[in-house]
Phi, psi and omega in degrees: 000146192287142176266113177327113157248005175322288212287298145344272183317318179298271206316318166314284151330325185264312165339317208257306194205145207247355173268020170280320203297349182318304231262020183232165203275189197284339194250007169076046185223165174303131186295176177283276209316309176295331159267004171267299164330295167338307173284278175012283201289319178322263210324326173281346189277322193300293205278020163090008187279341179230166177251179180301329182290343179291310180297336163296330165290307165326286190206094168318332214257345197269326176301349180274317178266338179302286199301358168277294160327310163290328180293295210276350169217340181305162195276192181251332172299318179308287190294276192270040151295307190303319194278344161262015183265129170319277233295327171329317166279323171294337190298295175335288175301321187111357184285131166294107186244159126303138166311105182230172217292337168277347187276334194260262182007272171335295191307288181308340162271306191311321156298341191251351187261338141316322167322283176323291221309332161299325192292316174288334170307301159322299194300310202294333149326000000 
């Protein structure tokens, strides 16, 4: 079951950037639509059509939330999962990366654990 995370999230969020808070609900939780965005780019980054600078030009704000998004509702395999993906850090430097097998790791849990999230939302209402 999903753990109250509002507070953690605003502050957290308001912390990087205070026009982040856009993206969050009436209950200080991610809206669906900002976490279906999310998944979007997880999912082009997993299967190769876009790279990470691309999704960084697309929407910069997804380099933002993913690690928001993991502190505040991801499991501890997830977060250190989170802790071997390159490319979060070269994209962040500016650097072009290719993929390798802990950033597709990483990716592909980070989708399945986006899967859940209406659902826990839904259970946690």
């Amino acid at each position: 079951m999903l753990e109250p995370v509002s507070d953690f999230l605003v502050v957290h969020l308001d912390s990087i950037d205070e026009r982040l808070l856009e993206y969050l609900d009436e209950d200080d939780e991610l809206r669906i639509d900002a976490v279906q965005r999310i998944r979007f780019y997880t999912s082009v980054l997993f299967e190769g059509s876009r790279t990470p600078m691309h999704v960084l030009e697309d929407w910069p704000d997804w380099h933002q939330f993913v690690p928001a998004f993991v502190a505040a509702y991801g499991p501890e395999e997830l977060k250190e999962l989170e802790g071997g993906a390159e490319f979060l850090r070269a994209a962040e430097k500016g650097d072009e990366v290719n993929l390798i097998e802990s950033d597709r790791a990483y990716l592909k849990a980070l989708g399945a654990w986006l899967d859940m999230y209406p659902e826990m939302r839904t259970t946690e209402e």
